[in-house]
C-alpha atoms as one frame of an Amber mdcrd trajectory, in Angstrom:
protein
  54.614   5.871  85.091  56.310   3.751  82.622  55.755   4.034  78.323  52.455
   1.963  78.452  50.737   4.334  80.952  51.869   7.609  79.597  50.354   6.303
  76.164  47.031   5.819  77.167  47.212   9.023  79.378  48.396  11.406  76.793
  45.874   9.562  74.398  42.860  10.265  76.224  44.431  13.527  77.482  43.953
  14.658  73.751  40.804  13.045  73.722  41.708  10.641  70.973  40.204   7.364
  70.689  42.636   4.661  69.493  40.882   4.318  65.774  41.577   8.065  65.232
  45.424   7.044  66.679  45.875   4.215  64.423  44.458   6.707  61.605  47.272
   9.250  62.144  50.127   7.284  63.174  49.438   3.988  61.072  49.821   1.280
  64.027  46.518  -1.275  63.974  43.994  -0.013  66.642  44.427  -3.868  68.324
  48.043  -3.141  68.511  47.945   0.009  70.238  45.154  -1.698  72.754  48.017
  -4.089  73.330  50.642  -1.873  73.806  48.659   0.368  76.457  47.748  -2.686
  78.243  50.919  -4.408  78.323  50.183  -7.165  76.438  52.231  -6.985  73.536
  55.952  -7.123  73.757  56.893  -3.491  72.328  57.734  -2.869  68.750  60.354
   0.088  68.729  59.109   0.899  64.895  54.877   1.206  66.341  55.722   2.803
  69.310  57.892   5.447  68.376  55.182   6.573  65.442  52.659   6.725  68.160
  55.102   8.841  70.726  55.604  11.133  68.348  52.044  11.957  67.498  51.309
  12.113  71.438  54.484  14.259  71.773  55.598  12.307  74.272  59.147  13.138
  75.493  60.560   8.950  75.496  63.696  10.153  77.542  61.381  11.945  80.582
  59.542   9.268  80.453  62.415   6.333  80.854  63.906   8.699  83.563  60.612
   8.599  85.725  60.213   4.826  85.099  64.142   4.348  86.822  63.225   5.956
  90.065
């Protein structure tokens, strides 16, 4: 499952929609639409502020996406 994936998962997982995301980690709710759906090439700065609401470990997830 690679970054974009375990976004949206752990998003809906918490049952956040993306305006309440953009509310609490300040990335645009268009931008994090893009980012989830790959269609956006990835700003470090956005995506890291959204990771860390989610709690999203980055390093499990990079591990998982080399297999």
């Amino acid at each position: 499952m690679n970054i974009y994936e375990q976004i949206k998962q752990q998003r809906t997982k918490q049952n956040l929609s993306m305006s309440e995301l953009s509310k609490l980690s300040g990335v645009d709710a268009s931008q994090i639409w893009r980012i989830e759906n790959d269609k956006t090439v990835i700003i470090p700065s956005s995506v890291q502020k959204i990771i860390d609401i989610l709690r999203i470990d980055l390093q499990a997830v990079t591990k998982k996406d080399k297999k």
